[in-house]
Jmol script that loads the backbone (N, CA, C; Angstrom):
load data "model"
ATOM      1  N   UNK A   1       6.514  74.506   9.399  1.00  0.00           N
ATOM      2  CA  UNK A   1       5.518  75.418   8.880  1.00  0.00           C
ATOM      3  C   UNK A   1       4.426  74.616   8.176  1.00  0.00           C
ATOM      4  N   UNK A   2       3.145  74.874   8.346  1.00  0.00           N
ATOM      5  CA  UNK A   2       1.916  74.273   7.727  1.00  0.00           C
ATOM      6  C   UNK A   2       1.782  75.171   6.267  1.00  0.00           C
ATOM      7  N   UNK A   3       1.884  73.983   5.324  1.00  0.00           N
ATOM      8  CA  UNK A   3       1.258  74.425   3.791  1.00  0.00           C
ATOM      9  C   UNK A   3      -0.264  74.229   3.612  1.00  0.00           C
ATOM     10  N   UNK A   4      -0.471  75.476   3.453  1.00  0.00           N
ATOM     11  CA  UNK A   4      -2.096  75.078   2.919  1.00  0.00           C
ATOM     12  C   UNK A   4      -2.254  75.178   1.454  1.00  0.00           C
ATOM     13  N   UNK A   5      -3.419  74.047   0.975  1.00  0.00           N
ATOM     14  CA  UNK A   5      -3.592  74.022  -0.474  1.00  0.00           C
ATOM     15  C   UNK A   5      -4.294  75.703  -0.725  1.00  0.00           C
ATOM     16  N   UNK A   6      -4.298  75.975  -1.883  1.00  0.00           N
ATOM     17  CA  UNK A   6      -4.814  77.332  -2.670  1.00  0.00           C
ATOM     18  C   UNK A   6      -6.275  77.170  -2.321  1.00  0.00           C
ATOM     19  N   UNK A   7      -6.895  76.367  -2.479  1.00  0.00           N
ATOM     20  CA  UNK A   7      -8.694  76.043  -2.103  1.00  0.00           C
ATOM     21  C   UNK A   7      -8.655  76.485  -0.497  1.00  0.00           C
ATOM     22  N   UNK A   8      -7.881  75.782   0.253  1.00  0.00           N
ATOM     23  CA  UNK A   8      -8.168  75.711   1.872  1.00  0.00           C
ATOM     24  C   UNK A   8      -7.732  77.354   2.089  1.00  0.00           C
ATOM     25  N   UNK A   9      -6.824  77.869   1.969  1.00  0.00           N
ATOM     26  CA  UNK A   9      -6.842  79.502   1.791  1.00  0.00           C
ATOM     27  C   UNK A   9      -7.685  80.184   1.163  1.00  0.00           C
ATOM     28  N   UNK A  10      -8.485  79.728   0.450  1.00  0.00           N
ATOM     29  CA  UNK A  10      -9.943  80.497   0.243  1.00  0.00           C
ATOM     30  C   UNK A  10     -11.030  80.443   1.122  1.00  0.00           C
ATOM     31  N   UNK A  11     -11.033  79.333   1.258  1.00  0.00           N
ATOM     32  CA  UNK A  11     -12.068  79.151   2.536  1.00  0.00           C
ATOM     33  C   UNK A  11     -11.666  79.445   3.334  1.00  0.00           C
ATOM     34  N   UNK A  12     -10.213  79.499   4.294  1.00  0.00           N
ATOM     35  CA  UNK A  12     -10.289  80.451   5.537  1.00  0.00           C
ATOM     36  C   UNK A  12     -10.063  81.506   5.499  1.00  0.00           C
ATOM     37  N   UNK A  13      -9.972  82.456   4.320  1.00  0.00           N
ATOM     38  CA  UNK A  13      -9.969  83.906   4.137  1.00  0.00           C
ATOM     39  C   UNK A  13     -11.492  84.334   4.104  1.00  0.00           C
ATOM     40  N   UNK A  14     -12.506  83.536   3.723  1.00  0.00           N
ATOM     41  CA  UNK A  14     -14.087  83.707   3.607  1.00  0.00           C
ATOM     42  C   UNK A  14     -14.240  83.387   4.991  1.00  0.00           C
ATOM     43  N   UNK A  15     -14.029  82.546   5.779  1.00  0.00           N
ATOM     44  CA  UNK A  15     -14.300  82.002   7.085  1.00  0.00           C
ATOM     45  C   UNK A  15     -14.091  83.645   8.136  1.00  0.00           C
ATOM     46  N   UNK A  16     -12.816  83.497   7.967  1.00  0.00           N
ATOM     47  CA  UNK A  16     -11.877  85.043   8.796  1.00  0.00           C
ATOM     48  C   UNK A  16     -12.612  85.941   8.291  1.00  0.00           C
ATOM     49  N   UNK A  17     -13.370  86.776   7.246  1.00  0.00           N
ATOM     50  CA  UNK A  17     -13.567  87.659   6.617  1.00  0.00           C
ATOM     51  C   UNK A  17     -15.182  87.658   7.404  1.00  0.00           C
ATOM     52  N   UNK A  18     -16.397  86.542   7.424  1.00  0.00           N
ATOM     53  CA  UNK A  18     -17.137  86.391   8.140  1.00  0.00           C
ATOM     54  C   UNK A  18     -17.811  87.682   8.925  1.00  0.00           C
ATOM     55  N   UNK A  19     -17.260  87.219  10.147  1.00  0.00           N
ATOM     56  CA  UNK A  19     -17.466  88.030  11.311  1.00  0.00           C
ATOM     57  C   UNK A  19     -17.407  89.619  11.022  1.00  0.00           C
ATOM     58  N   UNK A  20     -16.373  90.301  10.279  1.00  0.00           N
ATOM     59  CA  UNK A  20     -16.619  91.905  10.324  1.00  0.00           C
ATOM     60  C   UNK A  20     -17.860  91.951   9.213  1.00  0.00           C
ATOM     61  N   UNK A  21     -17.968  90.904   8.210  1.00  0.00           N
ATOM     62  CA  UNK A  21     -18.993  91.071   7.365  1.00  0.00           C
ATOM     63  C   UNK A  21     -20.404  91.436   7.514  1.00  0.00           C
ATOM     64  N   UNK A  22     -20.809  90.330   8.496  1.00  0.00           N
ATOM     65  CA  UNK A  22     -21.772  90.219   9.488  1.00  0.00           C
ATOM     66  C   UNK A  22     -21.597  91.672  10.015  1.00  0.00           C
ATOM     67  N   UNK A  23     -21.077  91.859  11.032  1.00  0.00           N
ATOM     68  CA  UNK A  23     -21.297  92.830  11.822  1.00  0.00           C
ATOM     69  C   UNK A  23     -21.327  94.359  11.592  1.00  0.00           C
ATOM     70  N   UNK A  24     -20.702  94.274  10.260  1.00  0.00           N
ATOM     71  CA  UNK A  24     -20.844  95.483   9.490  1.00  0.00           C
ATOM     72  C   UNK A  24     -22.191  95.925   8.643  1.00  0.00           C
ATOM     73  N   UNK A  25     -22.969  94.679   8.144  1.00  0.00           N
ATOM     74  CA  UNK A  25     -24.087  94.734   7.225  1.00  0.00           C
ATOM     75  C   UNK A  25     -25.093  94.958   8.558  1.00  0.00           C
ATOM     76  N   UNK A  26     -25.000  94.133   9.457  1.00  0.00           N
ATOM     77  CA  UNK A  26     -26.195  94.351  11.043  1.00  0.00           C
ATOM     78  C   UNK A  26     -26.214  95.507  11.403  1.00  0.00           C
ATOM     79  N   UNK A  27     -25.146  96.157  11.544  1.00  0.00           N
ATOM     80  CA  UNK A  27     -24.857  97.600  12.195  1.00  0.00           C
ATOM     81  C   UNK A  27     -25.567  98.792  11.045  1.00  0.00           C
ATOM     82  N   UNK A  28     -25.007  98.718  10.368  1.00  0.00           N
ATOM     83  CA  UNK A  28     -25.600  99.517   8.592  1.00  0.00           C
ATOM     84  C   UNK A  28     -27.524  99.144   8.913  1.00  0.00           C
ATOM     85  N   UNK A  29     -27.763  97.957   8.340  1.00  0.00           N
ATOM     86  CA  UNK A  29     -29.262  97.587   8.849  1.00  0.00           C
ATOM     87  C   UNK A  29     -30.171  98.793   9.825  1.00  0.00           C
ATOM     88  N   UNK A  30     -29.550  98.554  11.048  1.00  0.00           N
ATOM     89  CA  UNK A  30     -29.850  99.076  12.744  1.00  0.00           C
ATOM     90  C   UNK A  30     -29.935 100.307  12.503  1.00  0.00           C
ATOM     91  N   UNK A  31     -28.946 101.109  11.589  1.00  0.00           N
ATOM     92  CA  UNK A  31     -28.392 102.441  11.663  1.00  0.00           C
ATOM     93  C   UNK A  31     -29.516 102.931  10.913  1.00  0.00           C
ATOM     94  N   UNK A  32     -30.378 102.300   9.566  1.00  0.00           N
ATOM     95  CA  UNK A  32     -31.238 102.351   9.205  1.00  0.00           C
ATOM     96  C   UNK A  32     -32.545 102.438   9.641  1.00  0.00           C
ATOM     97  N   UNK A  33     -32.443 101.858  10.857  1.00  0.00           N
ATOM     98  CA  UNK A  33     -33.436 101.836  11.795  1.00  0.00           C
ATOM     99  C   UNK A  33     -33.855 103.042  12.439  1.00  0.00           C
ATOM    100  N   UNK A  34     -32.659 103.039  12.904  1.00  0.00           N
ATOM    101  CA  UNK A  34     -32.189 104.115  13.888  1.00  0.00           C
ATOM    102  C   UNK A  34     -32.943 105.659  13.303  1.00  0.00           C
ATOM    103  N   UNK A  35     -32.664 105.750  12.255  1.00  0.00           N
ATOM    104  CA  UNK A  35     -32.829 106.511  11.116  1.00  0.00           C
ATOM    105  C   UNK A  35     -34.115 107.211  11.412  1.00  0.00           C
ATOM    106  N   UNK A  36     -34.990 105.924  11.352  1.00  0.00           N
ATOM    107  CA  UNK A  36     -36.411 105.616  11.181  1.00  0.00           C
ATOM    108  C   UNK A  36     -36.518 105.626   9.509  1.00  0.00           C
ATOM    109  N   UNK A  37     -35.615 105.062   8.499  1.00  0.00           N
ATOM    110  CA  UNK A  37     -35.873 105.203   7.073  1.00  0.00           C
ATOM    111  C   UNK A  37     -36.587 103.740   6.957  1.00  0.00           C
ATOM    112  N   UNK A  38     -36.263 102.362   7.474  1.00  0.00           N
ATOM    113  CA  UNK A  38     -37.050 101.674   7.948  1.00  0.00           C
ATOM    114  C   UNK A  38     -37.627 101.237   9.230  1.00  0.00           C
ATOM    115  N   UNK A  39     -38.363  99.928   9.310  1.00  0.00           N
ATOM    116  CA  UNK A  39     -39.212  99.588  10.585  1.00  0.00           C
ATOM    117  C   UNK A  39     -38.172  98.815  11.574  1.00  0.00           C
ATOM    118  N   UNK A  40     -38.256  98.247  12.556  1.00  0.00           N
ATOM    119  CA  UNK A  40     -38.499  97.433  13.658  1.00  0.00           C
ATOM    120  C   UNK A  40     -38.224  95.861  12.616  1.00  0.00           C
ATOM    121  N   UNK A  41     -39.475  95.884  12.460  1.00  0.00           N
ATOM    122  CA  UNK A  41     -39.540  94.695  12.199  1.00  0.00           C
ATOM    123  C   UNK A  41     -38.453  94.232  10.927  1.00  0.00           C
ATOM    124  N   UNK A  42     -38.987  95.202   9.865  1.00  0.00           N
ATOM    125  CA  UNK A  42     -38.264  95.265   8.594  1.00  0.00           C
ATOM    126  C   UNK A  42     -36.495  95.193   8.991  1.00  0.00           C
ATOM    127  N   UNK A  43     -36.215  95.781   9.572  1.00  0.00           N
ATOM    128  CA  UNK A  43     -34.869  95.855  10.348  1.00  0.00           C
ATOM    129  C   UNK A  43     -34.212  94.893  10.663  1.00  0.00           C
ATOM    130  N   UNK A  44     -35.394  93.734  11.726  1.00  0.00           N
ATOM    131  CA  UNK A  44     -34.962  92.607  11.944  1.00  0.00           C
ATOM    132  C   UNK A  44     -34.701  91.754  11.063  1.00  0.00           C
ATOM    133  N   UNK A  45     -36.108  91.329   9.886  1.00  0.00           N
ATOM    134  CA  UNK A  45     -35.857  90.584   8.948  1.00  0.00           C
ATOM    135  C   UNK A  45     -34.744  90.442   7.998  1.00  0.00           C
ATOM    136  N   UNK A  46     -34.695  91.736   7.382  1.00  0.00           N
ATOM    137  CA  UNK A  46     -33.418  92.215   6.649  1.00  0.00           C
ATOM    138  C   UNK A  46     -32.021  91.798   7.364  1.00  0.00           C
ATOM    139  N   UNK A  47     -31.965  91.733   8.800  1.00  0.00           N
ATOM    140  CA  UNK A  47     -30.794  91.441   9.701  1.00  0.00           C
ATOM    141  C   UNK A  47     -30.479  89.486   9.485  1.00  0.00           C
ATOM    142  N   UNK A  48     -31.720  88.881   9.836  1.00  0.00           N
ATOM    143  CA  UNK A  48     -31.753  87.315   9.349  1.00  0.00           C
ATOM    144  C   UNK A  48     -31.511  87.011   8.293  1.00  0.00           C
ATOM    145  N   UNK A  49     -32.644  87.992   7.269  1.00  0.00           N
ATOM    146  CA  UNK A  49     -31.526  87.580   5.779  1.00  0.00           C
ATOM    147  C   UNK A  49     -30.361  87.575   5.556  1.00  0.00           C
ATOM    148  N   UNK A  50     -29.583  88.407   5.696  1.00  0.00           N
ATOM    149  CA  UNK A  50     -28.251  89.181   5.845  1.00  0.00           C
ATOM    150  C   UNK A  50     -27.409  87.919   6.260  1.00  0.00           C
ATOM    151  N   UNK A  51     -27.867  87.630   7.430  1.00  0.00           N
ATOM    152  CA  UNK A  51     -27.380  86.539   7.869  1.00  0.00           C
ATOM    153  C   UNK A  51     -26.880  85.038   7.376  1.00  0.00           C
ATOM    154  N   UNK A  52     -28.808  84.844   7.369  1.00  0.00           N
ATOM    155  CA  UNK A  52     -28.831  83.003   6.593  1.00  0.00           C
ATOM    156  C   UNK A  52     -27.860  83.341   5.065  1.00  0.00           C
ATOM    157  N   UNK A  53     -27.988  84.587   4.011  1.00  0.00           N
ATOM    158  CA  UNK A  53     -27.722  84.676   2.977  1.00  0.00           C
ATOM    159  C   UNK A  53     -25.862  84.321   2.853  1.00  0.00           C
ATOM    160  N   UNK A  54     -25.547  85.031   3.654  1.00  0.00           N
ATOM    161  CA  UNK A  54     -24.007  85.538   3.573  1.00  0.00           C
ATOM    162  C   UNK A  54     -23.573  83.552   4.086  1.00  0.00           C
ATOM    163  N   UNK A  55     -24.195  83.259   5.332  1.00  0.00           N
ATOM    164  CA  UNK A  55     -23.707  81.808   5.268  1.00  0.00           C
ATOM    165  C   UNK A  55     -23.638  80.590   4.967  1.00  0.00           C
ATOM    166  N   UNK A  56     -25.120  80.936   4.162  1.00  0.00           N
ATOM    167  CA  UNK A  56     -25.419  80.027   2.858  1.00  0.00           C
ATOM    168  C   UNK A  56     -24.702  80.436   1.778  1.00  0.00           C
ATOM    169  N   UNK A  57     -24.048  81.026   1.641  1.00  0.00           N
ATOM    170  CA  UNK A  57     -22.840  81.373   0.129  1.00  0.00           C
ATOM    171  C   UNK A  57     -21.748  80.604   0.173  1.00  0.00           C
ATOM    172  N   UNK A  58     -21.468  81.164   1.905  1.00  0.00           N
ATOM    173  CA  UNK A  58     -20.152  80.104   2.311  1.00  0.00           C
ATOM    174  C   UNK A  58     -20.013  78.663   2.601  1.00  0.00           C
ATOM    175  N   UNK A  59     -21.412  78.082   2.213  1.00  0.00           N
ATOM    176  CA  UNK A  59     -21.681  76.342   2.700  1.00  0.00           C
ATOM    177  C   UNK A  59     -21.458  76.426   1.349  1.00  0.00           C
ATOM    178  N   UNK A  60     -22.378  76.971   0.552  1.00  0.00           N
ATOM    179  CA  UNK A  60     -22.442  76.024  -1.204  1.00  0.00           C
ATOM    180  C   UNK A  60     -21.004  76.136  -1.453  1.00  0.00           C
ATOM    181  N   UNK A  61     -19.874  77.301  -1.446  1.00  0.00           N
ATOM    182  CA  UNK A  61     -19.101  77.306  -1.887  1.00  0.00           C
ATOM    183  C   UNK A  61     -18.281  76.505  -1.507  1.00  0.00           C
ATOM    184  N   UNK A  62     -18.236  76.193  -0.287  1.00  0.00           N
ATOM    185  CA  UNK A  62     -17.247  75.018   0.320  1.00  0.00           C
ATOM    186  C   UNK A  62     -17.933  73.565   0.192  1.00  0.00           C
ATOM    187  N   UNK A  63     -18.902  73.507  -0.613  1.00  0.00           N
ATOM    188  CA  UNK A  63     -19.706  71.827  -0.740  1.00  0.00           C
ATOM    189  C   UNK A  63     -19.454  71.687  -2.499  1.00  0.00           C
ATOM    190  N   UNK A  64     -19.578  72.804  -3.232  1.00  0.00           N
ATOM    191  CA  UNK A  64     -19.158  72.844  -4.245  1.00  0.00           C
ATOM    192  C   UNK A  64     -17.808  72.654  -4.746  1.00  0.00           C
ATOM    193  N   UNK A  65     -16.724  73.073  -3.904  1.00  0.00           N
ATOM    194  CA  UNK A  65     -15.373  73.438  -3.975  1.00  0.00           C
ATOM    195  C   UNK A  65     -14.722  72.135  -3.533  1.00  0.00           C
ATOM    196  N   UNK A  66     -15.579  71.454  -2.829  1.00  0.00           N
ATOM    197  CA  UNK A  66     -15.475  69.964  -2.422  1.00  0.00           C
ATOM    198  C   UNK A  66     -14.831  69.105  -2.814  1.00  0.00           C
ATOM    199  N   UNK A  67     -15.862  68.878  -3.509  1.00  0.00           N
ATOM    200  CA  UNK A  67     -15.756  67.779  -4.955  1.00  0.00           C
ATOM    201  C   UNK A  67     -14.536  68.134  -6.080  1.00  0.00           C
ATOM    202  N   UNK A  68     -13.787  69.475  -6.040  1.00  0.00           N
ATOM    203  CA  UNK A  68     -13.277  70.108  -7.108  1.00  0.00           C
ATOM    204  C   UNK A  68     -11.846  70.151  -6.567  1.00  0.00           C
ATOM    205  N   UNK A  69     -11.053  69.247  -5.505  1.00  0.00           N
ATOM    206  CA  UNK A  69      -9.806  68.862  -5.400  1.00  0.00           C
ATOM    207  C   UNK A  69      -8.740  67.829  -6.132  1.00  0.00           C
TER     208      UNK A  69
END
end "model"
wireframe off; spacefill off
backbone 0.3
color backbone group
């Protein structure tokens, strides 16, 4: 059986957790769209933020968390 340290189980519970995150905040976004409560465009942007934001949390935290073994 593989032991993982308490740090490395954080990061692959953020890693695993990811993907519905994403696809749940994009979908919500769209649905907004959809709506017409916002734009097209606004829609998209908000979708990239969403994006770069959520996986830039998960770099600092794992570059930060780094150094802290």
């Amino acid at each position: 059986m593989i032991r993982l340290s308490p740090k490395m189980l954080k990061i692959l519970g953020l890693s695993m957790s990811l993907p519905s995150t994403l696809l749940v905040g994009v979908w919500g976004i769209f649905q907004l769209e959809k709506l017409e409560i916002i734009g097209k465009t606004a829609a998209s942007l908000l979708s990239i933020t969403f994006i770069l934001t959520t996986l830039g949390t998960l770099i600092i935290y794992v570059v930060t968390k780094k150094g802290k073994s």
